[in-house]
N, C-alpha and C positions, 0 to 999 in steps of 0.2 A: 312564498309569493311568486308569481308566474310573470313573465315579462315576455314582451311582442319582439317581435322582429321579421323583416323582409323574408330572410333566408336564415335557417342554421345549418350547419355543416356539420355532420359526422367523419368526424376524422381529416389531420391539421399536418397529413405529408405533402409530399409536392401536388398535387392533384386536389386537395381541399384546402392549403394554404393558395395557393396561387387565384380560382376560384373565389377566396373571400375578396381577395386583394382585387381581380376585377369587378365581380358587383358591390362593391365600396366607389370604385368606378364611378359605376354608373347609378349610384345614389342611393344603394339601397342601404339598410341596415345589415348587419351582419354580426352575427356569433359565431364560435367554432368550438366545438365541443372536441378534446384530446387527450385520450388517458394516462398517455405519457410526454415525450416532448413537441413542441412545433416543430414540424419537419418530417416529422414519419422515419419509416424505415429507411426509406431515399439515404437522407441527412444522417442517419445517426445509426441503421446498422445494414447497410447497404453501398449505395451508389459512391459518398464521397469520401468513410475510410474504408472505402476497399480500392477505390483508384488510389489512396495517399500512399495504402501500403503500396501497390503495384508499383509508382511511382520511384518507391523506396529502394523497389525490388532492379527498377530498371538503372539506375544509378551505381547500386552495388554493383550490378555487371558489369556496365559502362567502365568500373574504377578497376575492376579486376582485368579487364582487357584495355587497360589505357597504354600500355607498350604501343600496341595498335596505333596510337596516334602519337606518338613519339611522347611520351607523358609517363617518366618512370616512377612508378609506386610499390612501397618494398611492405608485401602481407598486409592489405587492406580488411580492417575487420569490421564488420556488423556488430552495432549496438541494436540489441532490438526493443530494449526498453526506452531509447530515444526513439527508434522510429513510429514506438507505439505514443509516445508523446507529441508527437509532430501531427500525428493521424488528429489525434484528442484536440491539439491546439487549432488544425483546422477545421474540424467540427465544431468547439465552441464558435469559433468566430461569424462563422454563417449560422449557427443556430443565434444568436444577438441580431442577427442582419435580419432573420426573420422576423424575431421578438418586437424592431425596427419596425418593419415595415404592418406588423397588426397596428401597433400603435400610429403608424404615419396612418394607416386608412378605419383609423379611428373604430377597430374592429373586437368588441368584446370576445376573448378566450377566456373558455372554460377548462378546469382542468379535472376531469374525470372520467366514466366510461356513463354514456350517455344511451339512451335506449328509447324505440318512438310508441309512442304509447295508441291505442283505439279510438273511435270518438270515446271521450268523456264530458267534464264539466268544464273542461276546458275546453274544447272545442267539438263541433258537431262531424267532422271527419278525422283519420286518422293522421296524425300526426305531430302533434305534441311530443315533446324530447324532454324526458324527464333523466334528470341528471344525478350519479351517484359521484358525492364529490370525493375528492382525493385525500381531502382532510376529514373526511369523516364527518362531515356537519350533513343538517338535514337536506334530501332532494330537494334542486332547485327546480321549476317549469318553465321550459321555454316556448314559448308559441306560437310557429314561424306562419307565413304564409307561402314559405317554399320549402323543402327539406329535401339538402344534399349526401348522397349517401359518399364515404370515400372513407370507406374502411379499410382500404386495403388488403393484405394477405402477409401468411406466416407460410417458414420452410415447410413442405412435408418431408416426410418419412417414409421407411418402408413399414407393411405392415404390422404389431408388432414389436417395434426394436422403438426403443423409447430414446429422446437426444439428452443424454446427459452433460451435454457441453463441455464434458472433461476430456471424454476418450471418445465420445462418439459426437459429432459436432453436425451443427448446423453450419450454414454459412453466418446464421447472425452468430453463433457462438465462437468459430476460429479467429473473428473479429477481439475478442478478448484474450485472445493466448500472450498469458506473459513470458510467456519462453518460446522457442522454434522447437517441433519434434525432431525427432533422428528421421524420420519415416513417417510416411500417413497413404493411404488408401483413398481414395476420391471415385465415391460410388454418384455416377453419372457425369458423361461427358458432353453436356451443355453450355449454355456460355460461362452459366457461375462455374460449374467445374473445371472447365479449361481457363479459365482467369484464375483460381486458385492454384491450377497446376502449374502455371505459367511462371505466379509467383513466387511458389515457394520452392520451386527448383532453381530458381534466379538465385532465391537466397541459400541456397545449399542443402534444401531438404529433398530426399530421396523419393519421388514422387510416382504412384502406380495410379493411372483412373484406367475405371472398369464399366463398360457403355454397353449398355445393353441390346442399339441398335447395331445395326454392320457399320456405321462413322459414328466418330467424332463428330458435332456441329451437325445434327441429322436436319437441320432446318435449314441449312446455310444450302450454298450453291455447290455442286459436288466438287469444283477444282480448288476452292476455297477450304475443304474438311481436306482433303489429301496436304494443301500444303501447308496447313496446318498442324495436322498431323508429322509430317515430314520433321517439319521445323520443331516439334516440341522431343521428337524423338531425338535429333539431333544434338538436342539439351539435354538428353536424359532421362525425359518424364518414358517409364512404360507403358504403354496402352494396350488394353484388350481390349477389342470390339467382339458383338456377339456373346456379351458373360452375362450371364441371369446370376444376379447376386441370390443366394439364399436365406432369406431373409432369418430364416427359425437357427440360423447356424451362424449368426453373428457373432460373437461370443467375447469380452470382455478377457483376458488372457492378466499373468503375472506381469508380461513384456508389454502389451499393451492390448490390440486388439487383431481379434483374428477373421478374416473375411471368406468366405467359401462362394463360389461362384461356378455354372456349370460352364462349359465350353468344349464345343464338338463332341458333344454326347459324354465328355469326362468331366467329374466336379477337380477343384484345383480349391487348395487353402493360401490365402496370402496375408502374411501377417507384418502389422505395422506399428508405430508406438500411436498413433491417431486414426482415428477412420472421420471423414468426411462426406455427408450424407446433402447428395447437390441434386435431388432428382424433379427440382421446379417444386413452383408454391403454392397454396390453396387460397381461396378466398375468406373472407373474416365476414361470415355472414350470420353464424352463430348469434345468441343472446344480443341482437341488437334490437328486438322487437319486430324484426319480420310477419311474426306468426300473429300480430295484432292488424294487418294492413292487407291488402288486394297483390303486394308484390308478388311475383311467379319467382322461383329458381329454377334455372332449369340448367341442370349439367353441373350443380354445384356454383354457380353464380347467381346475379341478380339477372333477370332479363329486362333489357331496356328496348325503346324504339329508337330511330336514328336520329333523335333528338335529346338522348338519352334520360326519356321518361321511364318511370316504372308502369303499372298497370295504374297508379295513383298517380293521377294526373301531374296533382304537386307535387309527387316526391321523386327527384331526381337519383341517377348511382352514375360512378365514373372509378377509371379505373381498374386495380389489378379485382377488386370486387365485381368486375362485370366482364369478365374473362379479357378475350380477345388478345392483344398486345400488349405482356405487364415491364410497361418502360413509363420509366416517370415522366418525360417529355411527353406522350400520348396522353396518361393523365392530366397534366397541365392542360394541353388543348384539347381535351374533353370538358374540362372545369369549365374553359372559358366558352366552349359553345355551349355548355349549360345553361350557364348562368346569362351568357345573350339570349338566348332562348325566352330565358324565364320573363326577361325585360321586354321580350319583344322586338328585340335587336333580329337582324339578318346573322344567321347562323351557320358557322364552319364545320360540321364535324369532320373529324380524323376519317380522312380513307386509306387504310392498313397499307396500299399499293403506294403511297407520300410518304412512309413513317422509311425514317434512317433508323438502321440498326448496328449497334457497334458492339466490339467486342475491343475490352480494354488489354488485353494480352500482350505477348510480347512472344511473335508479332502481333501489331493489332491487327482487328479486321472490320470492315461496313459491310454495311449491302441495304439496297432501296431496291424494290419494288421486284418484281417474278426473278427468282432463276431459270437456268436455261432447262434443269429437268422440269421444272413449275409450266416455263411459258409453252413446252411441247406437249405435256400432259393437257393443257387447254388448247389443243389443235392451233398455236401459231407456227409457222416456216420463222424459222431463227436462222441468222445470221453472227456470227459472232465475229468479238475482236477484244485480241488481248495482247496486253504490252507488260513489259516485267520492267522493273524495276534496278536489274544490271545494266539495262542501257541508261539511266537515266543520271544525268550528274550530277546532281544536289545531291543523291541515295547514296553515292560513290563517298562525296565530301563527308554524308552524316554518317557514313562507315556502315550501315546496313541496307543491302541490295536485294534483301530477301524480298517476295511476293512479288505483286500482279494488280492491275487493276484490269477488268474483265466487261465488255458490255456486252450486253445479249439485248438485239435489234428485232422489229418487224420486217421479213424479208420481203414483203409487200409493199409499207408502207415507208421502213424505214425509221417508224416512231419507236422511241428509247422504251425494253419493255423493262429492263432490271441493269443495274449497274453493279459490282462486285468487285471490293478490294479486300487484298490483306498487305499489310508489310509497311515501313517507318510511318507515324500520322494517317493514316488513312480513315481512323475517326475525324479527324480534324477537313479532313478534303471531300467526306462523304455529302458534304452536303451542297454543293453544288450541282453533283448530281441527282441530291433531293430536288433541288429547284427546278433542275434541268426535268423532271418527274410533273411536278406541279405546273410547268407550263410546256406540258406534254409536247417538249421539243423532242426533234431527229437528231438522229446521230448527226449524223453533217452539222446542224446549228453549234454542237459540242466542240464539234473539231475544227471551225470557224472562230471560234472564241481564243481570243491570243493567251496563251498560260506563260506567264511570264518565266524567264530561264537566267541562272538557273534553279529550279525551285520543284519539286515534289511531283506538283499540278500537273505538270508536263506529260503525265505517266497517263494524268484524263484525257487530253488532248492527242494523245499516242492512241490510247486505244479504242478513239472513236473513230480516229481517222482507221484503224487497223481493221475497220468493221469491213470496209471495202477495199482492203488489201494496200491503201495507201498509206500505212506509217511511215514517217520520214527515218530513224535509228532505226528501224525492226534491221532483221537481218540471220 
């Protein structure tokens, strides 16, 4: 039996749960089709236990270096089968909050792997969601008059080299380890790999990543990859930059696994009990029924317009499924200018130059809008200003002085083109500076804004005024 609705939704991560939850909103009916849990890969093998473990990880240090604060502790040890329990207990609790909030917005979930079928007898254009359920009962028909696509994306690999989740891991699979290795290998040094590196050197694993560009963080602003760098080596993690991993030479060992990479014209073997394969993820475009609809890929995603239609009018995609920026926060406000969209609502889309990017490490790191190599490759006169974090006194009190918060200016205009920190909460402060983005304020407006002392923020306020040589601490 076939059943109507407004909108259905493929795929029920943060990007197509959030999405239902506003056009529920605005009146419409709503299903979500999800083959595994509510919440996606965000919730459940991604964003929030890999921050609980990081969390875990920063604590641990914190205890082992509590001398530092006058706070004597004799051999603090690591249970890691609690901290994988804490991860778990925080997971269920927001997966229930979601489960919550379909039912508060009175939103039919589906639980299967959902597929969009051609015109049929069911309807005269494509789009139809025919549904293989979980339990094995017969497909159901859904028959929207919108269809959202928010399939998301899984790790890739190299070419090749298959993830067995034991010894050669994804990121969703080191997410399960119930032990810590001696040693692990972490092929690519992006944000997921430097957040893995970060963490498991915290907790005492012997930690190598191997990047195939000349930085660490090739995407970041370059003072930000150095002292990032700096700092994880400081911890211990070793880093090669410039290593072409070989993919046919990966190889599966008694000890664990063994990694062969070239560098400087010499191959080099490095062998760990875990290898870590972090080189970015792919889009989940596959067996959805693409191949029955007008949708284009192109580059291995969906292609949408800046309204994020497909080539089929009604059929919406959002998300790490339509390339661009795969952060769950983007997804969300892509869901919700969709689905305004579809209503007829005045419409937000995401501009990539507004979106905050964080890296949960230790240190951590943001960054909003151009770097300083980004804004001189598009012909602006930059100006910069930057303030560290050892002059600042809260950083002092919270015991960590590492990093920088960084602005890079229009020396013309003086309008804010990219902001950049690393070092204690700067996830937590970046977003000011997103603001400061979004109502395309100057530096000056920044550094007029009182930051209250003593406190972190102060480090923003430093280094907009530093743009024009006025920091008040510099020195």
């Amino acid at each position: 039996m076939a059943k109507e609705y407004d909108l259905v939704i493929l795929g029920a991560g943060t990007g197509g749960y959030v999405a239902a939850i506003r056009a529920s909103q605005l009146g419409m009916t709503v299903a979500v089709v999800e083959k595994e849990k509510l919440g996606g890969t965000c919730l459940h093998k991604g964003c929030i236990p890999s921050k609980a473990l990081l969390r875990s990880a920063e604590v641990f240090k914190t205890v082992k270096e509590a001398e530092t604060f006058g706070v004597s502790l004799d051999n603090p040890v690591l249970d890691f089968t609690a901290v994988q329990k804490r991860k778990s207990a925080i997971v269920d609790q927001l997966y229930k909050g979601v489960q919550h909030l379909m039912k508060k917005g009175k939103i039919d979930v589906y639980e299967g792997f959902g597929r969009i079928l051609g015109p049929s007898i069911f309807s005269p254009t494509a789009g139809t969601v025919s549904i293989e359920n979980n339990d094995g009962s017969e497909n159901e028909m859904l028959i929207p008059k919108y269809v959202l696509i928010a399939t998301g994306s899984k790790p890739k690999t190299l070419p090749g080299v298959k993830l067995d989740e034991k010894n050669i891991l994804s990121s969703e699979g080191a997410l399960q380890l119930e032990s810590l290795p001696a040693s692990i290998s972490i092929i690519g040094g992006g944000v997921i790999g430097i957040e893995w590196a970060s963490m498991l050197v915290d907790f005492g694993v012997e930690v190598t990543v191997l990047e195939y560009a000349s930085r660490i963080l090739p995407l970041e602003d370059l003072d930000v990859s150095k002292e990032m760098q700096r700092s994880l080596k400081k911890k211990g993690v070793k880093i090669i930059t410039d290593a072409k991993v070989l993919a046919d030479q990966l190889d599966i060992t008694e000890d664990g696994v063994s990694v062969a990479y070239e560098h400087k014209g010499k191959t080099t073997h490095v062998s760990s009990e875990k290898a870590l394969i972090s080189i970015g993820r792919t889009a989940n475009v596959t067996d959805i029924g693409l191949e029955n609809t007008d949708i284009q890929i192109k580059n291995d995603v969906i292609h949408v317009n800046e309204y994020y239609q497909t080539k089929e009018a009604h059929i919406y995609a959002i998300g790490d499924v339509i390339g661009g920026l795969q952060l769950a926060h983007v997804a969300s406000h892509e869901g919700i200018a969709a689905v305004e969209h579809m209503a007829g609502k005045a419409s937000h889309p995401v501009e990539d130059l507004h979106v905050p990017k964080c890296i949960y490490s230790s240190p951590e790191a943001a960054s909003v809008g151009l770097s300083e190599q980004a804004a001189k490759e598009q012909g602006y006169s930059v100006k910069i200003g930057k303030f560290s974090f050892k002059a600042i006194g809260k950083a002092l009190v919270y015991g960590d002085t590492s990093g920088f918060v960084k602005f890079v200016s229009d020396a013309e205009t003086n309008d804010l083109l990219g902001v950049h920190m690393i070092g204690p909460h700067v996830t937590d402060m970046i977003s000011e500076a997103a603001l400061a983005k979004v109502l395309d304020a100057a530096d000056w407006e920044v550094a007029s804004t009182i930051h209250p002392h003593p406190s972190l923020s102060e480090a923003i306020g430093e280094a907009a005024l530093a743009v024009d040589g006025k920091e008040i601490h510099g020195g």
